[in-house]
C-alpha positions as CSV (number, residue, x, y, z in Angstrom):
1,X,-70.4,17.0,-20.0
2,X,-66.9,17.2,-21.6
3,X,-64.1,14.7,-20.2
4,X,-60.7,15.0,-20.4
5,X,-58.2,11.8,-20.2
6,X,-54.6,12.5,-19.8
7,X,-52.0,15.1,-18.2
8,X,-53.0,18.7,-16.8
9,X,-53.9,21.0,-19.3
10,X,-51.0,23.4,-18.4
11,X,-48.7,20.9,-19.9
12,X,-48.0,21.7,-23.8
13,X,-50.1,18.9,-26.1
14,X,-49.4,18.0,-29.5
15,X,-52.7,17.1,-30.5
16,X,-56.3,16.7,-29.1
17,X,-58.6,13.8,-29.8
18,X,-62.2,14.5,-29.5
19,X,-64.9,11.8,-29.2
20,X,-68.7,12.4,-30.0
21,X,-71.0,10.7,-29.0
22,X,-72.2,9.8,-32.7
23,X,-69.3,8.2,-32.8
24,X,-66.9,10.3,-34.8
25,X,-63.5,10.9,-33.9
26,X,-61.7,14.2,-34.8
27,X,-57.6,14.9,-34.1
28,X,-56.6,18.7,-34.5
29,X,-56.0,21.9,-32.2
30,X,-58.6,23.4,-30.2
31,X,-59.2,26.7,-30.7
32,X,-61.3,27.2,-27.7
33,X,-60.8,26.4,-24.4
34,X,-62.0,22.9,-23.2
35,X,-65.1,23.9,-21.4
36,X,-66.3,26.1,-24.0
37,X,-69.7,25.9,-25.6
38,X,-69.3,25.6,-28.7
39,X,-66.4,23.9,-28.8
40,X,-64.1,24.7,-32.3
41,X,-61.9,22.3,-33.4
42,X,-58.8,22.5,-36.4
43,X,-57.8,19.5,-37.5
44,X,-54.3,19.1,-39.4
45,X,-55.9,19.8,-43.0
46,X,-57.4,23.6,-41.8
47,X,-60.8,22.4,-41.6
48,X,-62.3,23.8,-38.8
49,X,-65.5,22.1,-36.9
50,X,-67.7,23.0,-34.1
51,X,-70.1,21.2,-31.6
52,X,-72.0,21.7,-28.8
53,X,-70.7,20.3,-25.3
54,X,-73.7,18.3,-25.2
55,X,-72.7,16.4,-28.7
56,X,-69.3,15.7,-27.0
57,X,-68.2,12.4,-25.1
58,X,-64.7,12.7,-24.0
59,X,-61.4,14.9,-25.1
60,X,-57.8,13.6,-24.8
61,X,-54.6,14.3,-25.5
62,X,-51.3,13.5,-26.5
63,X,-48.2,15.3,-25.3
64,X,-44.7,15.2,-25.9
65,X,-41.9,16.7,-23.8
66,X,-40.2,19.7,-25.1
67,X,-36.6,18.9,-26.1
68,X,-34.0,21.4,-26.9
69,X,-30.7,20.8,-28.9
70,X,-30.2,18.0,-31.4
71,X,-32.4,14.4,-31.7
72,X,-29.9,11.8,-32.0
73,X,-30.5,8.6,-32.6
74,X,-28.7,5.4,-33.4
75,X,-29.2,2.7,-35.8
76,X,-28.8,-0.8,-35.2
77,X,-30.3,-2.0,-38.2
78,X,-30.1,-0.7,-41.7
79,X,-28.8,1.1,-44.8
80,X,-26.0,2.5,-44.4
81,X,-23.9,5.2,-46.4
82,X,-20.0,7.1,-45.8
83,X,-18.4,9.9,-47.6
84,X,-15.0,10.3,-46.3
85,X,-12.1,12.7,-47.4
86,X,-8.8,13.4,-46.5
87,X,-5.3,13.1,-46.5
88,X,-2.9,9.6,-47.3
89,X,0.1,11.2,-45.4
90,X,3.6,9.5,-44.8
91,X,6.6,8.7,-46.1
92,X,6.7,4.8,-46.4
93,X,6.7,3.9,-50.3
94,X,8.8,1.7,-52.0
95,X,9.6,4.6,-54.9
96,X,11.2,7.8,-54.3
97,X,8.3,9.6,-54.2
98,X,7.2,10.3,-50.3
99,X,4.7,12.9,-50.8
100,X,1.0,12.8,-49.6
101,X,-2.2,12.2,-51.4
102,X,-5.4,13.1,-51.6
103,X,-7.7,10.6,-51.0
104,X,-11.9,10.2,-51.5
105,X,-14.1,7.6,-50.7
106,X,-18.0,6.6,-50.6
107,X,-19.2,3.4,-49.2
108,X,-22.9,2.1,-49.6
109,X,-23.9,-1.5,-47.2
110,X,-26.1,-2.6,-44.9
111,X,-25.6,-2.6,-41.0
112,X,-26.7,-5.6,-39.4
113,X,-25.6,-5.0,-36.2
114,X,-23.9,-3.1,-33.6
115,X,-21.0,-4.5,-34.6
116,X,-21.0,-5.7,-38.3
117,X,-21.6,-3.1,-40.9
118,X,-20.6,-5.0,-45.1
119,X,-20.7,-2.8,-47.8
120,X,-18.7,-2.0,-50.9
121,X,-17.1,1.0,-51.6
122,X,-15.3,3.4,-54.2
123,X,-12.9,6.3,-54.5
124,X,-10.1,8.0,-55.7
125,X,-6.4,8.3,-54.3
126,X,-4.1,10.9,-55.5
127,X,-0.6,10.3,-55.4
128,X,2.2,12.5,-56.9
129,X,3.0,10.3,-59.4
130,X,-0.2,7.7,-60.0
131,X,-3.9,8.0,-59.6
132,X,-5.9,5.5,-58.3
133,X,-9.4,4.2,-58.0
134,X,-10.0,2.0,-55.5
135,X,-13.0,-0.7,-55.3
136,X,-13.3,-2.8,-52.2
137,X,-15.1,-4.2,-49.3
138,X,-15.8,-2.8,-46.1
139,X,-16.2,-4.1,-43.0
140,X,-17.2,-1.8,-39.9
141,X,-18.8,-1.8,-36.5
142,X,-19.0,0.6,-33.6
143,X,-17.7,-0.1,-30.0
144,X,-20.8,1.9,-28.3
145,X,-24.5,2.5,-29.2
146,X,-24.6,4.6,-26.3
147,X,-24.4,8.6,-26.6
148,X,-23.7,10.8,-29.5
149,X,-19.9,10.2,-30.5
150,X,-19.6,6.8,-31.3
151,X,-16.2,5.1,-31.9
152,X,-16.0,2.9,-34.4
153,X,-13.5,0.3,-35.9
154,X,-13.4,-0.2,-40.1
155,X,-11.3,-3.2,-42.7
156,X,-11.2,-2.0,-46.0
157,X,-9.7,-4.7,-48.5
158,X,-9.9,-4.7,-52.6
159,X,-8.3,-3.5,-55.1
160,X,-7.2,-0.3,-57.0
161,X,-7.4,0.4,-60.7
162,X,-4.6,2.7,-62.1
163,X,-5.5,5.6,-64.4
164,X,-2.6,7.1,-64.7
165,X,-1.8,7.6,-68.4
166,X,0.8,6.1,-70.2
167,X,4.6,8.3,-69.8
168,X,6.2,8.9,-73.4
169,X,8.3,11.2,-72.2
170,X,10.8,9.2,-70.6
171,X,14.2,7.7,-72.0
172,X,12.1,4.7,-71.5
173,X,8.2,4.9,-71.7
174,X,6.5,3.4,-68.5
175,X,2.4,2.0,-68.4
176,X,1.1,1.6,-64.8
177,X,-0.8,-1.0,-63.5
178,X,-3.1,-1.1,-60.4
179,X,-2.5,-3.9,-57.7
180,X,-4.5,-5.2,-54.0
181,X,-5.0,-2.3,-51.1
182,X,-6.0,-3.0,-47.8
183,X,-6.4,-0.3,-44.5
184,X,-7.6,-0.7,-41.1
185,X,-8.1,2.2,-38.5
186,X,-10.8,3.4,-36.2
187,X,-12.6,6.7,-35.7
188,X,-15.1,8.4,-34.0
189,X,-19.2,9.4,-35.5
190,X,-20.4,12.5,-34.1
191,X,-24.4,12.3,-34.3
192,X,-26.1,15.4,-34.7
193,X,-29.3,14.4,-36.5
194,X,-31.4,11.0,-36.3
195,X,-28.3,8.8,-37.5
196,X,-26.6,11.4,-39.2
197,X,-23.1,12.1,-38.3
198,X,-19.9,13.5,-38.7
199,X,-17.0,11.5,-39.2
200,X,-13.2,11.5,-38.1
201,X,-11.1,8.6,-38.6
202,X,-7.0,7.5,-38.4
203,X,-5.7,4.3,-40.2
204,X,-3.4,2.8,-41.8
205,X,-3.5,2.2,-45.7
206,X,-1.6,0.0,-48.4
207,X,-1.7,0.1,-52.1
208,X,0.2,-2.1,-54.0
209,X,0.8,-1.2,-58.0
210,X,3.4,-1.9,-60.5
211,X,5.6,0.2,-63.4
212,X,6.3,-1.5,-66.8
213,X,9.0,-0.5,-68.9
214,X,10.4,-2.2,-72.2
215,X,13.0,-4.2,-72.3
216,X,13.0,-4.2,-68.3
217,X,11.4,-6.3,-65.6
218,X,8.1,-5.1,-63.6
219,X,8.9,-2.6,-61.0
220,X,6.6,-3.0,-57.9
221,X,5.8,-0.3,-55.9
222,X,4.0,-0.1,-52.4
223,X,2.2,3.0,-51.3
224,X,2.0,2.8,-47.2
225,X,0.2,5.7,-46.0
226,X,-1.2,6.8,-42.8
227,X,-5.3,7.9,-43.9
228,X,-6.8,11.0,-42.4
229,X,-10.0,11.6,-43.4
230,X,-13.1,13.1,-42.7
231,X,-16.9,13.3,-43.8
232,X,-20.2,11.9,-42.9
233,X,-22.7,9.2,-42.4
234,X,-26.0,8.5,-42.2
């Protein structure tokens, strides 16, 4: 005689496990009711087997409760990876240009904890005048595991590398060198898949560099911006 271990047959199951007595075990679909004789069995690879009742010892199954929306789930433990993008908006600089930037950034690390995430990071800020790519070291960590928006809390210290090219075309030619850059802010992770999310975040961001001209000494300039960005995280 067929026995079934677990839940009502009503509920939805995942997957039945059939024991013979031989001592085979099969895991598939049935494709006949439980107390049919012969039974028919699908297993994951579309093999399909049949068997008498009497060469059957016991029939289980595994259920799982039917979710609807998104499966969110947080990581405490792991690789982690950012893509943020936004704006570097304000009007603190120590030159007379006070227009925003654009601003890019990727950061690759490892999350230890709830609270400490290290990894290291690179980008590309935009300014009017001078582009930047900036390499640093990241520090984050979230204030909550608990739900699906997450707030968070990030250090970002290094330093940025100027590219911008070389101006002939003033009375006096200027070269541009790159300097430190810190920024600190927090934000919030929206989780929509696993420990995927979506990313918003305020802070505040400085980049130091410096203009060189013949015949003149170094001109520092300080680029204090307020960093809007957005992107995703996994």
């Amino acid at each position: 005689m067929l026995r079934c271990a677990g839940p009502a047959w009503a509920q939805r199951p995942t997957e039945q496990v059939l024991y013979l007595k031989n001592g085979w075990i099969l895991r598939g679909q049935l494709l006949t009711a439980p107390t049919a004789d012969p039974l028919r069995l699908q297993t994951a690879d579309r093999n399909e087997f049949v068997f008498r009742q009497a060469e059957v010892d016991s029939l289980r199954q595994r259920y799982q409760p039917v979710e609807s929306g998104l499966h969110a789930a947080y990581k405490s433990r792991g690789f982690g990876h950012y893509t943020e993008l936004g704006a570097l908006a304000g009007r603190n600089t120590s030159s007379s240009v006070n227009t925003s930037a654009f601003s890019f950034q990727t950061v690759n690390g490892y999350k230890f904890n709830q609270w400490l995430y290290t990894g290291l990071g690179v980008g590309a800020d935009l300014y009017a005048t001078q582009s930047i790519v900036p390499v640093f070291a990241s520090v984050r960590g979230d204030f909550t595991r608990r739900g699906t928006i997450l707030p968070f809390y990030f250090l970002d210290v290094g330093y940025g590398f100027n590219i911008t090219g070389r101006d002939n075309t003033l009375t006096q030619p200027v070269t541009y060198e790159g300097g430190s850059l810190w920024a600190l802010g927090v934000g919030m992770k929206v989780l929509f898949n696993n420990n995927t999310g979506f990313l918003l975040s305020v802070g505040y961001r400085t980049q130091r560099t410096t203009l060189l001209r013949e015949a003149t000494p170094p001109e520092p300039v300080t680029f204090e911006r307020i960093a809007i960005r957005a992107g995703f995280a996994f």
